[in-house]
C-alpha positions, 0 to 999 in steps of 0.5 A: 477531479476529486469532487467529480470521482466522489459525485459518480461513485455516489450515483452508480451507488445510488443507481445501484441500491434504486435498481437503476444499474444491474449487478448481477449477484448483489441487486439481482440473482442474488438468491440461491447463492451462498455467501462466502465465509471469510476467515478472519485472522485474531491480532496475536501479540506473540506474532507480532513480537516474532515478526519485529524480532525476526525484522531486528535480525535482518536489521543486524545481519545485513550490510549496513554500508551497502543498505546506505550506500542504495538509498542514498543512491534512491534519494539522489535518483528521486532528487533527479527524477530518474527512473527508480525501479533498479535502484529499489530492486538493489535496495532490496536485495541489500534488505533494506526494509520498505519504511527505510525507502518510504521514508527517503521517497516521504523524504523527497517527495513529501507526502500526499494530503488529499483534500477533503471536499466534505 
């Protein structure tokens, strides 16, 4: 499946840059537009401390039981393929962060290794 994705992307790209296929706005009409500027936002060490400290204090002001208690209750319904949106939602609103129930589901479920075809 996956060869045959790469394979169709590379045509339409291809068909794309031969002006076999149309896209209007990148190989046909283009001039006259003015290309949108795109902000870029500079990695910022202090921000990066500020987020980490802030994510320390919900880690501290939390209900620590309550943050076990739901992902405990995630790995046992992902152990059971049940359905796991209400428990996320609960883990949530109990703060647990998104690596904590990532890691239960990494956890569980493993880990996808795509295939390289290349």
């Amino acid at each position: 499946m996956q060869r045959l994705v790469t394979s169709q992307a590379f045509q339409w790209e291809k068909d794309l840059l031969e002006g076999r296929r149309i896209k209007v706005g990148v190989n046909k009409y283009t001039e006259g537009g003015s290309q949108a500027e795109v902000e870029l936002h500079q990695y910022s060490e202090e921000s990066a401390e500020r987020q980490a400290a802030s994510l320390r204090e919900v880690k501290r002001g939390r209900a620590q039981r309550e943050v076990a208690r739901c992902l405990g209750d995630l790995e046992e319904a992902l152990k059971h393929r049940r359905n796991v949106m209400p428990i996320l939602v609960e883990c949530c609103a109990a703060y647990a962060t998104v690596g904590e129930m990532a890691g239960v589901m990494r956890e569980v479920l493993g880990e996808m290794k795509e295939p390289s075809i290349f």
